[in-house]
C-alpha positions as MATLAB code, in Angstrom:
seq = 'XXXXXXXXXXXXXXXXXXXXXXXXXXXXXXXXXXXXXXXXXXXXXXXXXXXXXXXXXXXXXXXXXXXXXXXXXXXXXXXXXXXXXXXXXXXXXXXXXXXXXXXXXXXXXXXXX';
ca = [
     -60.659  -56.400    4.941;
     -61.370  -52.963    6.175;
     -57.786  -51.874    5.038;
     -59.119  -52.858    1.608;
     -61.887  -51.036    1.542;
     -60.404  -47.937    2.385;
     -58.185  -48.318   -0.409;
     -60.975  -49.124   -2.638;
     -62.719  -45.841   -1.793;
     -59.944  -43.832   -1.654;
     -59.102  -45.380   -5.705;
     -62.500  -44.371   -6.523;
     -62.317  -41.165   -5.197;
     -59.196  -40.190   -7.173;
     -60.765  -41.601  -10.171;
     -63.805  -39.377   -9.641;
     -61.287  -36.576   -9.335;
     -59.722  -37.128  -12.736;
     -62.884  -37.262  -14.414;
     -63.965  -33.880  -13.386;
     -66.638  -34.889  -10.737;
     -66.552  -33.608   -7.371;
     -67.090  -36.076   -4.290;
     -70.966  -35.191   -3.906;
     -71.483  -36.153   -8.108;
     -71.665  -32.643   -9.173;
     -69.873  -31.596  -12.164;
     -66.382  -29.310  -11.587;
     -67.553  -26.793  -14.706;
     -63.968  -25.571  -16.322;
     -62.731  -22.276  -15.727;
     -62.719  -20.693  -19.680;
     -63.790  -17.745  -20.299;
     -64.299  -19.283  -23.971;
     -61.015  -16.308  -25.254;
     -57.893  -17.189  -26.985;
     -56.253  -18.370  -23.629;
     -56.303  -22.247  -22.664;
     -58.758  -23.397  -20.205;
     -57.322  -23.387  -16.767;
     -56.081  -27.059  -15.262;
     -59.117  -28.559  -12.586;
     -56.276  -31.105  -12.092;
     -52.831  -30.345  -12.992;
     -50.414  -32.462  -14.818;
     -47.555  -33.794  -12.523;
     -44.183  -34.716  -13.624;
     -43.422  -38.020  -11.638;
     -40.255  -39.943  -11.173;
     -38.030  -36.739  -12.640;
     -34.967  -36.227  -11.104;
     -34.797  -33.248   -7.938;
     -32.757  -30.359   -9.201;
     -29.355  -29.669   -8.019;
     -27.339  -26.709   -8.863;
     -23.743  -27.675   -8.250;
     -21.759  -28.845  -11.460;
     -21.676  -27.164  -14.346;
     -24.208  -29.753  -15.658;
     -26.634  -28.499  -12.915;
     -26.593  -25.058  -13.580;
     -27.000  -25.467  -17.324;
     -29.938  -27.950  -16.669;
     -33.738  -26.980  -16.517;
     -35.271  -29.056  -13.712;
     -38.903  -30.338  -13.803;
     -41.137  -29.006  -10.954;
     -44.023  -31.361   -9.516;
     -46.811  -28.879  -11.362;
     -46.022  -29.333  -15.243;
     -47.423  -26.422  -15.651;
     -43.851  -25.108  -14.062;
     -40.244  -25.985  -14.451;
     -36.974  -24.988  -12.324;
     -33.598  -23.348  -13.035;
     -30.973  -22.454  -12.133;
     -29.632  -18.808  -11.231;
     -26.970  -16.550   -9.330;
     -27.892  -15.781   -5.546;
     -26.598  -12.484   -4.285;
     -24.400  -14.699   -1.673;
     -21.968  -16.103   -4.756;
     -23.763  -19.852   -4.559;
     -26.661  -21.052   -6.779;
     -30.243  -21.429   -5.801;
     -33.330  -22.597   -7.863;
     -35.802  -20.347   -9.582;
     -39.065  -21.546  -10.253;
     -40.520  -20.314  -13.806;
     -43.620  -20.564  -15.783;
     -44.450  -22.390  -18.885;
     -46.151  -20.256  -21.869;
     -50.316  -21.074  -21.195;
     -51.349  -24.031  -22.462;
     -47.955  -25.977  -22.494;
     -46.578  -28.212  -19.579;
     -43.020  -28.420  -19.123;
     -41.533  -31.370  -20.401;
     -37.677  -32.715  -19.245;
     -36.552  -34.862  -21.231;
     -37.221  -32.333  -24.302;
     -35.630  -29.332  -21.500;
     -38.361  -27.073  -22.805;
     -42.380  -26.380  -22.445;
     -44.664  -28.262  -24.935;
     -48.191  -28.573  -26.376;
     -50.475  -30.599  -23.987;
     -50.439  -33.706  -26.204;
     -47.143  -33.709  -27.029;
     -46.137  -34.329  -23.538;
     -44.992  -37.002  -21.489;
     -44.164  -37.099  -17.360;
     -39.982  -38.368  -16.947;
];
């Protein structure tokens, strides 16, 4: 039974983390400066279940891989040895990076893998 309860607080607590309420009830105000830029994430998007990048076929390299913050996404490039290793890049503000669409998109246009 105590198992349960831990789980049951823990549930909430995540819940009162997507909501934008910190643990003590306060509100987490956004961070906008009210400009043309989007406000900044208090909880990011995560892409979930997406494949882990690999840069070894041709595939691969030619293949932009999603990173666990949306707000990023992975590629491949050229390392100075001759082999391939992964670059992580931005997405433009106020996009997330989406992978089965291999670019960034508008915030309600996207979807986790």
């Amino acid at each position: 039974m105590n198992g349960r309860r831990s789980w049951t607080k823990l549930v909430l607590l995540v819940l009162l983390l997507l909501a934008g309420l910190s643990v003590d009830g306060r509100v987490i105000p956004p961070q906008w400066d009210g400009g043309s830029a989007s406000p900044r994430w208090t909880v990011r998007p995560m892409n979930v279940n997406c494949p882990p990048p690999s840069c070894i076929t041709a595939k691969d390299l030619n293949t932009l891989w999603a990173s666990p913050d949306a707000t990023q996404y992975i590629r491949c490039r050229p390392a100075p040895t001759g082999y391939w290793m992964v670059e992580l890049k931005p997405c433009a503000p106020g996009t997330l990076f989406q992978f089965s669409r291999q670019t960034c998109v508008g915030t309600r246009n996207w979807s986790s893998c």
